[in-house]
N, C-alpha and C positions, 0 to 999 in steps of 0.2 A: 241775540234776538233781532237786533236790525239786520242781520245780513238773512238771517231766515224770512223774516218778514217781508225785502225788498224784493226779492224773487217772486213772491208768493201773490203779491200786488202785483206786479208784471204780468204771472199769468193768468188770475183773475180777472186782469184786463182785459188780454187775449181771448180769455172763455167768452167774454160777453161780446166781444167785436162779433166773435163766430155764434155765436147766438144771435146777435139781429142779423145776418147773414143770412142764416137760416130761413128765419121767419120772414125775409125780403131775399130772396133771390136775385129776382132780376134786376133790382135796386142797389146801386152803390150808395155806400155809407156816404150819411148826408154830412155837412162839416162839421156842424153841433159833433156829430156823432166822431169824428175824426178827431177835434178837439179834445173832445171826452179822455179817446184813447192817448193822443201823446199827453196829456195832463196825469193820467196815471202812471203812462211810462219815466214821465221828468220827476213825476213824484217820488215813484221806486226809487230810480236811482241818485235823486236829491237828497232821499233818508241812507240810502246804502252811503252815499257820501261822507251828508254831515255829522251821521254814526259811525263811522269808522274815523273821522278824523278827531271826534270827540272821543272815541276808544284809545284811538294813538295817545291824546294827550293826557286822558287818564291815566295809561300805562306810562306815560314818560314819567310822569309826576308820580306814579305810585312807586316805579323803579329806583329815580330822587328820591324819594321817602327811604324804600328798604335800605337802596346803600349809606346813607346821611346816616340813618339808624345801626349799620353797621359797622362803618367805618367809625361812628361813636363808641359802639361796643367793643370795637375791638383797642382801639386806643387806650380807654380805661383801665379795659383790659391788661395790655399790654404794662399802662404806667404801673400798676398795681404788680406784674409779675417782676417788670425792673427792679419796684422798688421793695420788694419781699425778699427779693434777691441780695441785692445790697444793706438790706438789714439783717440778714441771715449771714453773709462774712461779718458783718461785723458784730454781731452779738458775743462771739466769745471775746470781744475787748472787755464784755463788762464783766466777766470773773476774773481777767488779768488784771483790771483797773482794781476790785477789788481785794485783789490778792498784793496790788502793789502801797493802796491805803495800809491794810495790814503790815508789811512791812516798813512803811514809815513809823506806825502806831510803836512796832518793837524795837525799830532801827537795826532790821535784819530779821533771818530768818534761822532756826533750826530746823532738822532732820522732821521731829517729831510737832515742831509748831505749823510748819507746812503741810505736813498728811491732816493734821488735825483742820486746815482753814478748807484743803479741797474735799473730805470726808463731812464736812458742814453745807456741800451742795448736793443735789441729787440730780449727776450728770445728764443721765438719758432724759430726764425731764425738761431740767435748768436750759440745759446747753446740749442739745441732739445732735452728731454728726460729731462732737470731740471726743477723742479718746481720755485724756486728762488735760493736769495742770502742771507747769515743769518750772524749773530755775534753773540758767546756762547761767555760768563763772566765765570771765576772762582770766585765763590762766599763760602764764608765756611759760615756752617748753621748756625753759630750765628751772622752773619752780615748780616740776611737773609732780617729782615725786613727793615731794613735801606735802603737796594737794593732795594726794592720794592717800599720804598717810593720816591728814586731817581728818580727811571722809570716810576712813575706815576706820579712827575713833568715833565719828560721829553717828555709831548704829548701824554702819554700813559695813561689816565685817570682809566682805569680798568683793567691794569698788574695784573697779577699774576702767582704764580709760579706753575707748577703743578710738585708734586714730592712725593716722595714713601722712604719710607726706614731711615736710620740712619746715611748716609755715613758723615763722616766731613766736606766735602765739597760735593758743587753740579754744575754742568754745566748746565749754564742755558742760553735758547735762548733770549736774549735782544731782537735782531732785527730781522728782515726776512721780506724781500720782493721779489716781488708785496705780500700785506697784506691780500689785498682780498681771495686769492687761499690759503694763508699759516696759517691763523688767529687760527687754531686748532694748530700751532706749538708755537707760539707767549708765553711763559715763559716756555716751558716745560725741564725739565731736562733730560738731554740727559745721565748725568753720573748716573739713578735709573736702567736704565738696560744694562746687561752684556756686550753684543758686541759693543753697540754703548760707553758704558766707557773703555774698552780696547784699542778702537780705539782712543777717545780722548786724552788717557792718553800717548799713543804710540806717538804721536803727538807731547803731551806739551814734553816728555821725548827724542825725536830726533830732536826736530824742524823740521822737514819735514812732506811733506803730508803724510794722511793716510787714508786709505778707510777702512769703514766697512763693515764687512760680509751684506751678505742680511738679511734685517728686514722689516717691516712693517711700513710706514710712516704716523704719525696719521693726518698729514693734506689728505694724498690720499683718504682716505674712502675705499680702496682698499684694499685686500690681495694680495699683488703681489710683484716681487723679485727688491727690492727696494735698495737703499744705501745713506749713507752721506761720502761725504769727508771733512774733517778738512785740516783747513791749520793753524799753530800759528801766532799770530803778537805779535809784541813785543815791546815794548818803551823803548827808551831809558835817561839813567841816569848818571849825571856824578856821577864820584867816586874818591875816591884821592888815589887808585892804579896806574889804568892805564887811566882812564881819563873818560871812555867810559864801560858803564856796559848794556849788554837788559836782559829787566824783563818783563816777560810775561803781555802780554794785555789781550788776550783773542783769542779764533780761529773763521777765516773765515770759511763760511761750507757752502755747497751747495749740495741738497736733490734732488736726481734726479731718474727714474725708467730705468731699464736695458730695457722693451720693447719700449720704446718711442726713448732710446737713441741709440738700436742698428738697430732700423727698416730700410731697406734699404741697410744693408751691402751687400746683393748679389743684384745688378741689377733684375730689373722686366724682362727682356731679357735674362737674363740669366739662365734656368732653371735647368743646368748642376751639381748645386752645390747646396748644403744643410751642414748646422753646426746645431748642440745644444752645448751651452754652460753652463759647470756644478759650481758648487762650491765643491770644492774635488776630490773624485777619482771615480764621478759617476755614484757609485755603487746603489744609492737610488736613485728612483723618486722625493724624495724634493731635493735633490742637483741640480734641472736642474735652471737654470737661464732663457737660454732663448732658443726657438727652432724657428730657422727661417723660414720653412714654416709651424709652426702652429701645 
């Protein structure tokens, strides 16, 4: 409006100069009358001024406001997709946590007491993005078959171990359920290749969980950015140190896909927002894990 307005004065001005003009010809404008006019012309352009510079500083201040308000929104934002993220891997710790109370509660497991504690959860609900619930044995290769012949008295009529390589020992998957979905995982040795025995061994060597890099899970049938987390369990034994000794059982693990488990972190309403999530410093296309709109 002021920049409409200060022209509009200007020529207004102008009208009326030529208007007494008119009506006095042979009379030049008196000073009054000169006055007049630069008084509206300093006027015009006094409002075009200190309206534009009070537009500027509106606009400065309103533009601080949007981005302040942005750059809030997205923050939040963002804390919130982090940390949805990072409670999303870790959520399947809490049926391995408690699959691993359970086995202290029996001080072990059978065949048929483990289908029955993962058959007690309602997966795609519970835990979305896991396939099951497993138990790896540390087994050394020369007590290989003896093992073999245990777990095929233990209901398991055509156990076998599937494994590769020379190592002294081997990780092997006893149990895993629901069996139906996982039955391509059912003996295979986790500790024949590199990432997933790194992660195991990080494991049995801190007691605490550990996730593997992304691999390829041979029950999925799929190529996709996949992972196992381990968790140790351990029995205990008296000793006549200190009374109280734990010795490795074997680890809980739970095999689950990064696209099933992270689906959903931004609301369908929300279209403001987009992540990919890499493994490293996301310099390659194979390091992406997961890209949430596709």
């Amino acid at each position: 409006l002021v920049l409409v307005a200060g022209p509009l004065i200007y020529l207004r001005s102008l009208a009326a100069l030529r208007q007494a003009a008119a009506r006095s010809p042979s009379t030049s404008p008196s000073p009054h009358q000169r006055m007049q006019v630069r008084t509206a012309v300093a006027l015009a352009i006094g409002i075009q001024v200190v309206g534009l510079v009070l537009t500027g500083i509106g606009m400065s201040w309103l533009k601080h406001y949007i981005d302040t308000a942005g750059q809030t929104r997205f923050d939040r934002g963002a804390e919130r997709i982090e940390s949805e993220i990072v409670r999303r891997f870790n959520h399947p710790l809490l049926g391995l946590k408690g699959a691993r109370g359970a086995f202290a509660m029996r001080e072990g497991f059978d065949r048929s007491a483990f289908r029955a504690y993962v058959d007690s959860h309602n997966l795609p609900i519970e835990f979305p993005g896991v396939l099951g619930f497993g138990y790896i044995e540390r087994v050394a290769r020369a007590d290989l078959q003896a093992f073999v012949d245990v777990e095929r008295a233990d209901g398991a009529p055509d156990f076998a171990v599937k494994t590769q390589g020379h190592a002294p020992d081997l990780f092997v998957i006893k149990y895993i359920e629901p069996l139906a979905a996982n039955r391509p995982a059912l003996g295979f040795d986790v500790g024949q290749e590199a990432v997933r025995r790194e992660a195991a061994e990080r494991a049995v060597a801190t007691g605490q969980p550990a996730l593997t890099g992304t691999i390829a899970l041979v029950q999925s049938g799929v190529h996709s950015k996949e992972f196992l987390y381990f968790l140790p369990v351990y029995r205990r034994a008296a000793t006549a140190a200190n009374g109280r000794s734990d010795t490795l059982a074997g680890l809980l693990y739970a095999p689950f896909t990064a696209v099933d488990l992270l689906q959903g972190v931004i609301p369908a309403n929300d279209p403001l927002f987009d992540f990919e999530l890499f493994e490293g410093d996301g310099t390659r296309a194979e390091q992406l894990i997961y890209d949430a709109d596709g």
